[in-house]
C-alpha positions in Angstrom: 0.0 0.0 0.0 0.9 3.1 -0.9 2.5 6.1 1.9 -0.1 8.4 0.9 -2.9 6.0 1.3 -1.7 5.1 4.7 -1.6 9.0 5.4 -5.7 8.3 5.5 -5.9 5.2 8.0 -5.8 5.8 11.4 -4.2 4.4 14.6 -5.9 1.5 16.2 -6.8 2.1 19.8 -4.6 -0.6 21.5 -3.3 -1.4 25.8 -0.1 -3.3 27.1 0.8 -4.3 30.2 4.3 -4.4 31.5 4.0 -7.5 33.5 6.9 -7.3 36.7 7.5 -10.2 39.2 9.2 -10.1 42.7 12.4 -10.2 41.1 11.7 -7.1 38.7 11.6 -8.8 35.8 9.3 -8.9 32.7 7.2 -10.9 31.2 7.4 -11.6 27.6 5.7 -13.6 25.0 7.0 -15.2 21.9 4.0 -15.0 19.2 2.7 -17.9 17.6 3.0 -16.3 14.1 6.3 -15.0 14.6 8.2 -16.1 11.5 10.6 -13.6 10.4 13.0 -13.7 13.9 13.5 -14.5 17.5 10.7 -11.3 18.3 9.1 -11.6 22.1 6.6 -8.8 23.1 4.8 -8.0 26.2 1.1 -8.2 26.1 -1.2 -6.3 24.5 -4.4 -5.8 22.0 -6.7 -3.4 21.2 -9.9 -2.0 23.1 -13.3 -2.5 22.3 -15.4 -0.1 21.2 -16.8 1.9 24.3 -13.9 -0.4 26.8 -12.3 0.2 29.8 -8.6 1.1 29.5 -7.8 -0.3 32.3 -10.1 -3.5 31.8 -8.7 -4.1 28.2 -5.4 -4.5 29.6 -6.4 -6.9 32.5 -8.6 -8.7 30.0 -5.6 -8.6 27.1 -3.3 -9.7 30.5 -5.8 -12.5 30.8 -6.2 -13.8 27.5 -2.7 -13.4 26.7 -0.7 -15.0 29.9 -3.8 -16.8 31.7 -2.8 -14.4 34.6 -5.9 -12.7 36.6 -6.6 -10.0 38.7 -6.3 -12.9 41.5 -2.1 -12.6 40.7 -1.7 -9.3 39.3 -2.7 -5.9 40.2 -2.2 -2.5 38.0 0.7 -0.3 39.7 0.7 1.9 36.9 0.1 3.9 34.0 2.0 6.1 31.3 0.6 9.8 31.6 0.3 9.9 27.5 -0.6 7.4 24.2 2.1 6.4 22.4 2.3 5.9 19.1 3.8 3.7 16.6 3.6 3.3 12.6 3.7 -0.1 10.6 6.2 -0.7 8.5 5.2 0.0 5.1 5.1 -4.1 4.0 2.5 -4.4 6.8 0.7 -1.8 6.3 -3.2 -2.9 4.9 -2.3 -6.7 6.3 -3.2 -6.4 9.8 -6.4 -5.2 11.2 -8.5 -5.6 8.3 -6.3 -2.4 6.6 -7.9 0.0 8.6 -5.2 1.2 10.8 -1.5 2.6 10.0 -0.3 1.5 13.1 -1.4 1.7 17.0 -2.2 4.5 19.9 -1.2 2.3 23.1 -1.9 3.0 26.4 0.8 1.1 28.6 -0.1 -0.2 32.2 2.4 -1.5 34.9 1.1 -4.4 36.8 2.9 -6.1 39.8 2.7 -10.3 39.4 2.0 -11.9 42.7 1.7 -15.4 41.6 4.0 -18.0 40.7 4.9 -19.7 37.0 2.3 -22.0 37.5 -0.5 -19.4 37.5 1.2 -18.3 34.0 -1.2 -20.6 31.0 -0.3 -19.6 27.4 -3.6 -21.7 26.7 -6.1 -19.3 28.8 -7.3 -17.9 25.4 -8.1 -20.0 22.0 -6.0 -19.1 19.6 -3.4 -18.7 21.6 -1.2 -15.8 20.7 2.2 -16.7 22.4 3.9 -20.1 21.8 6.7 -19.7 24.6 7.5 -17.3 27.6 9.9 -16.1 29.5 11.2 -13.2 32.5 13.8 -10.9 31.3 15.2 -7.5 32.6 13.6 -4.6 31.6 16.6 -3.2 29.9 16.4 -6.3 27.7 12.7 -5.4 26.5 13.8 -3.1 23.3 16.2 -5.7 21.5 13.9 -8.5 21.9 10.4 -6.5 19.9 10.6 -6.3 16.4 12.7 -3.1 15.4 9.6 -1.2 14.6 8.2 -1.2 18.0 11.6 -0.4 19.9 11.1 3.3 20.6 7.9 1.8 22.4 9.8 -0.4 23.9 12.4 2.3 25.5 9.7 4.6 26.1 7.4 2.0 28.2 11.1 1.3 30.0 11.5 4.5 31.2 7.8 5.3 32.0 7.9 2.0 34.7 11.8 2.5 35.3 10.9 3.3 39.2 7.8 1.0 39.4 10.0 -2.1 38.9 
């Protein structure tokens, strides 16, 4: 798809959670369809129309990572959206076409359970295939290179949360 037709689409309206354990460490999620590299995300997905913020990103956290409110609770939030655009091979494959890229809105939650609580399978399709905790500073080389400045950004927005 053309730039300029991109120029028209908008921004999907999207949440992620930075999931931190005991140990301040992160949560993150190698996707099922991941084909083109070793990419690992946090979760996230976009709101309903008319949703919650805040219970689109317990109910992505949920759907995601099988974790609950019961083992998790929002510390919390970034003061503004961020922003990202697709890369222009994507753009018009995900989302029906409709969106350019996504407006997130990133949460901090504190995990108070153990691995066990943690079921890939909580959600079918699943959308992660493996996990894993790393350190935060580890979160923007492991997301595909587009979504790095999110990545640094949601870093330093949690930095004295975890």
């Amino acid at each position: 798809m053309a730039r300029s037709k991109a120029a028209t689409l908008g921004y999907r309206p999207c949440v992620g959670v930075m999931l931190v354990n005991a140990e301040g460490r992160v949560f993150v999620g190698r996707r099922i369809d991941n084909r083109e590299g070793d990419w690992w995300q946090m979760p996230q997905g976009g709101v309903d129309e008319g949703e919650d913020l805040r219970e689109a990103a317990l109910r992505e956290l949920h759907e995601e990572t099988g974790v609950t409110e019961a083992h998790a609770s929002i510390i919390g939030k970034m003061d503004d959206p961020i922003r990202y655009d697709l890369p222009d091979e994507l753009i018009g494959k995900l989302w029906g076409g409709k969106y350019k890229g996504q407006e997130q809105v990133w949460y901090c939650a504190r995990f108070t359970g153990s691995d066990g609580d943690v079921n890939l399978e909580a959600h079918d399709p699943p959308e992660f295939c493996d996990w894993k905790w790393v350190e935060p500073e580890e979160l923007p080389e492991l997301i595909v290179p587009f979504k790095k400045r999110v990545y640094r950004a949601v870093v330093e927005a949690f930095r004295d949360l975890v």
